[in-house]
C-alpha positions, -999 to 999 in steps of 0.1 A, spaced: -822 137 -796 -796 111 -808 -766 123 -793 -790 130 -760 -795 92 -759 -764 80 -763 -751 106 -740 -776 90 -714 -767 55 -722 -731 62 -720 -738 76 -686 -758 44 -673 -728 27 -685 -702 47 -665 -726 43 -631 -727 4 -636 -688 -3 -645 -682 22 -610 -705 4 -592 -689 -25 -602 -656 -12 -597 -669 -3 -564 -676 -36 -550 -650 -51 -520 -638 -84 -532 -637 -112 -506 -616 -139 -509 -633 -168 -494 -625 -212 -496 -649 -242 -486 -637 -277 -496 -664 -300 -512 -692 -303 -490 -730 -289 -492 -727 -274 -456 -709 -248 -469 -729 -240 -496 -745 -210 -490 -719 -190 -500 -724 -200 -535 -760 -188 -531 -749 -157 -516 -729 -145 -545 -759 -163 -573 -784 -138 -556 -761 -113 -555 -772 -108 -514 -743 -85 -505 -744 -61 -540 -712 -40 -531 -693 -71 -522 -678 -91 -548 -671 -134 -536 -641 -149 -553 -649 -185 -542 -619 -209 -544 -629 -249 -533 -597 -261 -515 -598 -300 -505 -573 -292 -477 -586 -267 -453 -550 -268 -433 -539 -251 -473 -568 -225 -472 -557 -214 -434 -521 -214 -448 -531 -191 -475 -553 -172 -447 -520 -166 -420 -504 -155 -456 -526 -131 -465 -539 -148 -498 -578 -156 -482 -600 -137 -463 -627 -162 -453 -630 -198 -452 -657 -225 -440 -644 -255 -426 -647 -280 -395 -652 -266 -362 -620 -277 -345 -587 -255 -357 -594 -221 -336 -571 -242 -302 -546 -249 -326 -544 -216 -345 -542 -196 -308 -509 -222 -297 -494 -218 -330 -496 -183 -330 -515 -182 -368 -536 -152 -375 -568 -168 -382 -597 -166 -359 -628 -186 -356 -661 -162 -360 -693 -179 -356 -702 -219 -350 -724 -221 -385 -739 -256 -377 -736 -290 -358 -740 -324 -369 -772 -346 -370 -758 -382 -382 -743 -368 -416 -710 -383 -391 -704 -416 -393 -674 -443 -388 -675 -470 -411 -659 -503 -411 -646 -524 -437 -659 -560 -439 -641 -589 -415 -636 -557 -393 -665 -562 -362 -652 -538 -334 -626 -514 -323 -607 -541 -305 -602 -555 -346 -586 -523 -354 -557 -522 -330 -531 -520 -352 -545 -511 -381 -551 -481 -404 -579 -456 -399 -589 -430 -424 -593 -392 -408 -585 -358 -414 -554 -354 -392 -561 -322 -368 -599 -327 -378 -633 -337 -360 -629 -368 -377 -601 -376 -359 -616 -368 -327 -649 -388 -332 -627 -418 -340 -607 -414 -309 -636 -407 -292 -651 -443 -300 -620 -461 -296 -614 -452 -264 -651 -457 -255 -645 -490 -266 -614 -498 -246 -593 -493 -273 -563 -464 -273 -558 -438 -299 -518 -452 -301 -530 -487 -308 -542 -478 -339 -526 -459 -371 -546 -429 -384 -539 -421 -421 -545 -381 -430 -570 -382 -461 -595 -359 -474 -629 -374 -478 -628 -385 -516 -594 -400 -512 -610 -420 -480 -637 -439 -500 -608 -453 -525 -586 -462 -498 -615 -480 -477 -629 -495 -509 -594 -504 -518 -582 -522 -486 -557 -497 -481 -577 -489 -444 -600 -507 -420 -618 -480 -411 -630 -444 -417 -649 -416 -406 -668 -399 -431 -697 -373 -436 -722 -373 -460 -725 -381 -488 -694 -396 -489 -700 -422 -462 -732 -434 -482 -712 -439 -511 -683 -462 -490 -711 -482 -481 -728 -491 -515 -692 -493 -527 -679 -520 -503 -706 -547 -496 -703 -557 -462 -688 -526 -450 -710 -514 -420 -717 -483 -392 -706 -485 -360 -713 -448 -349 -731 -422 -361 -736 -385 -351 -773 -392 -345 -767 -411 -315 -774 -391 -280 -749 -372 -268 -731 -357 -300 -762 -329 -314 -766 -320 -276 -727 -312 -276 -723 -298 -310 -689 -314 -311 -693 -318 -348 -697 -298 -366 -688 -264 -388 -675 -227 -382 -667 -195 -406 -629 -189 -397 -615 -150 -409 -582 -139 -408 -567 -115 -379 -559 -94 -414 -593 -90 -428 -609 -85 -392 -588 -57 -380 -583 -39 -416 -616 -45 -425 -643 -50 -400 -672 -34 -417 -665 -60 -453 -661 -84 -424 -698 -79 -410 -712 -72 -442 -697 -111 -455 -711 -128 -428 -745 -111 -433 -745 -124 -464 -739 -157 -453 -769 -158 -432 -789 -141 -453 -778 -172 -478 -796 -194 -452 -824 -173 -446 -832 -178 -484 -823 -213 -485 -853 -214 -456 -876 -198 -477 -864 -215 -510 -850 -252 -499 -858 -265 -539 -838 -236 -557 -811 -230 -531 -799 -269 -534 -800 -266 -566 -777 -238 -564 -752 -249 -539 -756 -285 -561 -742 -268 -593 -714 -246 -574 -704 -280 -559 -708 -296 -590 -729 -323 -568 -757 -342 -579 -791 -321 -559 -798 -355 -542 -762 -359 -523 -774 -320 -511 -802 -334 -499 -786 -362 -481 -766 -332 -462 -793 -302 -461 -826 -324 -462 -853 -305 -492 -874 -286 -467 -849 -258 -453 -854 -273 -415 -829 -289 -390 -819 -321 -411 -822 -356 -393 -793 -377 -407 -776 -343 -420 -770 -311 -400 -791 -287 -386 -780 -253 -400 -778 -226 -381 -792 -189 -386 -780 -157 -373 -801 -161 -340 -791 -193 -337 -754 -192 -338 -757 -162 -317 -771 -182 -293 -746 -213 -296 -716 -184 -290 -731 -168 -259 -744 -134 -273 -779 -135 -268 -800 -151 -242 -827 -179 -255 -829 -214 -260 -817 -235 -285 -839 -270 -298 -823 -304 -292 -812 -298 -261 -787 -275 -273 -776 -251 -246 -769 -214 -251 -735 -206 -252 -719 -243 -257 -687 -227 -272 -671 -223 -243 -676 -262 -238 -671 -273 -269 -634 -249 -268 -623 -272 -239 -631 -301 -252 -614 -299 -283 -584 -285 -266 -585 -314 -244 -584 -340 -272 -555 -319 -288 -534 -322 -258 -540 -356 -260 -528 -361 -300 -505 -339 -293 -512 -311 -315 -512 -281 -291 -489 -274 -265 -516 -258 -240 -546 -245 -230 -553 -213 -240 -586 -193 -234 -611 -189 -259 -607 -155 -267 -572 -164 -281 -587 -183 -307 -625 -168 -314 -632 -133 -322 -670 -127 -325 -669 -90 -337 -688 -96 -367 -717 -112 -353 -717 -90 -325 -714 -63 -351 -747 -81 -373 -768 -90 -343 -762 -56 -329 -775 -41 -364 -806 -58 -362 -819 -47 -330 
């Protein structure tokens, strides 16, 4: 009876380690931010059981598409913004689904004895170079009479930004939360001059966030590529259901106080006023054309396609693409077409 128990136990054994072996691994990359979270709650609740998440955090999210046109990620969340310059550069990386927009977690912030644009001609203005931030900021200069040449933007990640504004290095900066909470109690005097919670920016969607996968893992690997971003919105299905546990979650993958999550995701698992409203599967299906319906806050179906233009426009004008280039060059919606398609 011995040996028949250890014979079964040695055979539980051998299922787990090849179901283990079994499971797809999926190279995936966020930088520091709670908006991207979910993945960490994805792989805690073990949402996708025969795929495994390697999760890298990468500050730079130009490195983690580097590493994607090299073939060293799969995956990555970022800013909604690169897909017009990956289709003129010719890098095999494809935007897959809008995963939320901003609601005031944007904001430009200006350092003290600084009043208005007009003060900043000349001066140095913290952005992500070939990021949203960059474009929100030349957005409000120009808005404000003031031209994206009369001013110099300096390329730094969001951390790095606070120092240099704190420090006097820049007179300006765009940041998201909670970083632009924690330039403000840093610098007395230091003030907002234009937030994504003013009209005109949650009815565009211009900021905001996208899941990006490579043209490797989408054409080799459609079905891991489906099943990922399933899990992804299966991730904010739960954090819906469980806003208290799921911050707390993305919190300690982060390594984030729970109350700068909140300042991003808000503590009831609804649309976020002063954060972003993230979306689920319905909705971003929705905000990329696939299914018919309306979205809240004015948001209208299919937005992409405007949102694409005007992002390529503002590229043109920093000079970071060549052309225009249609949408389909640059987005590749297979996988949610793939998960909404499932559900049905």
């Amino acid at each position: 009876m011995d040996w028949f128990k250890r014979g079964l136990s040695v055979a539980a054994l051998a299922l787990l380690s090849s179901s283990a072996l079994a499971a797809e691994t999926v190279r995936l990359s966020l930088f520091s931010w709670p908006g991207y979270g979910f993945w960490f709650i994805a792989q805690e609740k073990n949402l996708a059981p025969d795929l495994d998440f390697e999760i890298s955090i990468i500050e730079d999210p130009y490195e983690s598409f580097g590493l994607m046109a090299a073939d060293g990620l799969d995956v990555t969340s970022s800013t909604a913004e690169y897909a017009p310059i990956a289709a003129d550069k010719g890098v095999p990386v494809k935007m897959v689904t809008y995963t939320n927009p901003s609601y005031g977690t944007d904001k430009i912030v200006l350092a003290p004895g600084i009043e208005s644009a007009e003060d900043l001609k000349g001066k140095s203005v913290a952005v992500l170079e070939g990021g949203l931030t960059q474009i929100f900021v030349g957005k409000w200069l120009e808005a404000n009479g003031v031209g994206i040449d009369e001013v110099q933007f300096t390329n730094l990640i969001m951390d790095d930004a606070v120092g240099a504004l704190v420090g006097g290095d820049v007179s300006a900066a765009e940041f998201w939360e909670p970083f632009g909470s924690q330039a403000l109690e840093a610098l007395p005097g230091s003030k907002v001059v234009a937030s994504s919670l003013e009209p005109g920016w949650i009815e565009t969607a211009l900021l905001g966030d996208a899941m990006y996968m490579s043209d490797t893992f989408l054409t080799q690997h459609p079905e891991t590529a489906a099943k990922a971003m399933q899990a992804y919105f299966d991730a904010v299905d739960y954090w819906k259901a469980n806003p208290a546990e799921a911050n707390e979650i993305i919190a300690k993958g982060l390594n984030f106080p729970v109350s700068d999550v909140e300042k991003v995701l808000g503590s009831d698992g609804e649309i976020y006023k002063g954060g972003i409203w993230v979306f689920d599967k319905s909705q971003a299906a929705k905000y990329m054309g696939l299914i018919p319906g309306e979205l809240p806050l004015g948001l209208p179906n299919g937005q992409v396609t405007e949102n694409w233009d005007t992002v390529t426009d503002w590229w043109l004008k920093f000079g970071l693409v060549d052309a225009s280039h249609p949408m389909e060059s640059g987005v590749n919606m297979a996988p949610l077409k793939a998960i909404i398609e499932s559900a049905e």
